[in-house]
Structure formats: structure tokens, C-alpha cells
N, C-alpha and C positions, 0 to 999 in steps of 0.2 A: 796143739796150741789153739785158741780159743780166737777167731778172728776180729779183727780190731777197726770193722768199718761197721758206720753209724750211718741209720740215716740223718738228712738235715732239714731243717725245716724253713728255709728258707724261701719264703715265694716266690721270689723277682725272678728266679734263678732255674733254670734248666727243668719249666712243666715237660712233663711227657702231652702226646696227642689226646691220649684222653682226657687229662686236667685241663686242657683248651677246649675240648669240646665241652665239657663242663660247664666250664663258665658260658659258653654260648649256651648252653641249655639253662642256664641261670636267667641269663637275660631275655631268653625264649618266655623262661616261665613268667618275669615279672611285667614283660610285655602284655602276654594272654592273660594275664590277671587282672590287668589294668583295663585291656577291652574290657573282660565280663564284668569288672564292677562297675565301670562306666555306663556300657551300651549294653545291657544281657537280654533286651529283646531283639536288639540285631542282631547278637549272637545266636539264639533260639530261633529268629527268625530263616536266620540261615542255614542253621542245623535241622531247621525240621523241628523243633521242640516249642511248640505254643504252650505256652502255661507255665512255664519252668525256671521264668525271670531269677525269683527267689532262691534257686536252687545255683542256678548257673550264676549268679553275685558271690555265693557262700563259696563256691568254686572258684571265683577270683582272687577271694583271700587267702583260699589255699592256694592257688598257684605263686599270689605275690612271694606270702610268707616262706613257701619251699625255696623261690630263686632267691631271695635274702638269704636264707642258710645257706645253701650252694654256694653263694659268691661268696660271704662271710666267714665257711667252716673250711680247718686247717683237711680235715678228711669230706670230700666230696661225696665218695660211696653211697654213704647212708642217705643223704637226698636225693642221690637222685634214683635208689632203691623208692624214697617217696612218690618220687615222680611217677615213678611206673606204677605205683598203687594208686594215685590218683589218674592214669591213664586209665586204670580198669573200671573205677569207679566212670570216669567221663564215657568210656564205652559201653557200661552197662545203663547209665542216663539213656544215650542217642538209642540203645540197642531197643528200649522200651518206647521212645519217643516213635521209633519206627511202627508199632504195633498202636498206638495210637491216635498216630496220623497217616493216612492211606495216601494221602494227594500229596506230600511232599517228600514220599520216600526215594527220590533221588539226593536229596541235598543229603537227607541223614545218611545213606550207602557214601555217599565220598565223605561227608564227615568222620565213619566207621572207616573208612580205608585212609582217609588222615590222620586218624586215632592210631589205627595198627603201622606206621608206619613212624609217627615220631613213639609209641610204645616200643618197636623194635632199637631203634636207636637210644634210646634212653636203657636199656637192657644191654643191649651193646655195651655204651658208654659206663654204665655201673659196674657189668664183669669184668672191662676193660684194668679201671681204678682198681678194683679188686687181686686182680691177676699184678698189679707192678706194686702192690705192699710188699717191704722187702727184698723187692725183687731189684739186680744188679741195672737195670730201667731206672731208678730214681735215681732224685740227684743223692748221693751219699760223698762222707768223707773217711777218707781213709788215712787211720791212726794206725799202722801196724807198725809204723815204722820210727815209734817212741813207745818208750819205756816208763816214763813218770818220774824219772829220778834224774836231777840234774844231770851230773858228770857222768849219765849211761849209766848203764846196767853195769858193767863190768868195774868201773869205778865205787858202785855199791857193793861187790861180793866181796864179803869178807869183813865191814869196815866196822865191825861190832864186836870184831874178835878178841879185841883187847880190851875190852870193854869191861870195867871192877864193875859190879851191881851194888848199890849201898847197902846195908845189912836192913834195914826196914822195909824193902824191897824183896827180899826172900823170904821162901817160906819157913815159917819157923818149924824148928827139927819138932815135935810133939803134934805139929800137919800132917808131916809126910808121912805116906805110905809107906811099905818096906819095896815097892817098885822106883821110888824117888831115891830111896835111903841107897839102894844098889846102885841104878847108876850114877850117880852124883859119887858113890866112888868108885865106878869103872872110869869115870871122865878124870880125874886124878890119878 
């Protein structure tokens, strides 16, 4: 028998930890988007990356846009699989920015170990959603214990039995096959 629980998609209602973490990583992202479009020399300034205003702006609107979907989409996964690709891209910026600039490659080194560290979490948090699709973790509802039919299952067995079929309803004898023609009179 074919099991009869569904999942539900119900928000409000029983997130597991990693759809919590989610949404913080949502609001993570739309924060640090909001920095770099705002202030992206501070940001550069900080990172080590002189020159790179423009680049680290374009990177705000991805991070805005990513935690918008996060917070917005019914499946989390797929952004925040985004997120870690724009982590990589952020750490191959800082990773270059290092080679660039000699005098301030401390800021970029903890920049790169703040990178790898909400990158690990974000990786985290995506397998996490991944692994509870389906999985007896979600909020699901369980129908095993209806049948569809008003008065039960057992109230429907049989209730056709008596049943005349109108003669426009059958098929006409010059149809049927000689497998129809047999048992239609094995059944009489």
C-alpha cells in the first residue's frame, strides 16, 4: 500500500533548524548588500581591496537580491547554494586583492578566513535543507487514515453491484472482440 503522508507547505508551522538558519542567512545577506552598496570603499577599505568600489557595489546587489529569494522562496536550498557561489566568487576578489596589495594583507587574510567560515556555513545550512526534503523532519500531514469515499471504504465495496448499465452505455455487440463476447457469457 502506497503511503498517504504529504508534505505541507505551510510556513508559520513547524521550520526545522536549518529553514531558521536560512532565513538568518537571508537577512545576513540583505544586510551585507546594503553595506556594499552603500559604503563599498569602506568595505574595500577594509578588505584590503583598493580599486574594487565597482565591483564590490555589483556584489551588493547580488547579495540584496540572493536574501530576497531566501526569505521569499517556498525551497530555501537553491539560494542558498547561491550564496556559496557568491562566497567563492567574494573569495577569489579578496584572494587577488591580496596579490595586489602587499601593505594590507592582514585585513584581506581575516577577510579570507571570514569568507571560509560563513562559506562553510552556508554549505552547511544548504545540505542541511537538502537532506530533510521528504524527509519524516518536515512538517508533513498524514492521510493514511482516509479513504476518499464518504461512508468508508467498506461501505463503498460492492455498491455497483446492482447496478443496470443503460444500453447506450455498452458496447455494441459488432465492437467486441471474441475475448469480450466470452466472458460476458461466462459472467451469465
Amino acid at each position: 500500500m502506497r503511503s498517504a503522508i504529504a508534505p505541507t507547505a505551510l510556513r508559520a508551522r513547524s521550520q526545522s533548524g536549518h529553514n531558521r538558519m536560512a532565513k538568518g542567512l537571508g537577512y545576513l545577506s540583505i544586510a551585507l548588500g546594503a553595506a556594499e552598496l552603500v559604503a563599498p570603499r569602506a568595505m574595500c577599505r577594509a578588505a584590503g581591496l583598493n580599486g574594487m568600489e565597482p565591483l564590490v557595489r555589483s556584489y551588493g546587489a547580488r547579495e540584496i537580491a540572493t536574501g530576497v529569494a531566501i526569505l521569499t522562496s517556498h525551497n530555501r536550498a537553491p539560494w542558498i547554494w547561491g550564496r556559496v557561489a557568491g562566497d567563492m566568487a567574494d573569495i577569489a576578489t579578496v584572494a587577488t586583492g591580496i596579490r595586489q596589495n602587499g601593505e594590507k594583507t592582514t585585513n584581506a587574510i581575516l577577510t579570507l578566513a571570514a569568507l571560509a567560515a560563513v562559506t562553510a556555513v552556508d554549505v552547511m545550512c544548504a545540505s542541511g535543507l537538502e537532506s530533510e526534503k521528504g524527509n519524516r523532519k518536515t512538517a508533513v500531514a498524514d492521510y493514511s487514515d482516509r479513504s476518499g469515499f464518504p461512508g468508508g471504504l467498506q461501505a463503498a465495496r460492492g455498491a455497483a453491484r446492482h447496478l443496470k448499465i443503460p444500453a447506450d452505455m455498452k458496447t455494441p455487440e459488432i465492437l467486441k472482440t471474441p475475448e469480450m463476447s466470452s466472458s460476458a457469457q461466462a459472467a451469465s
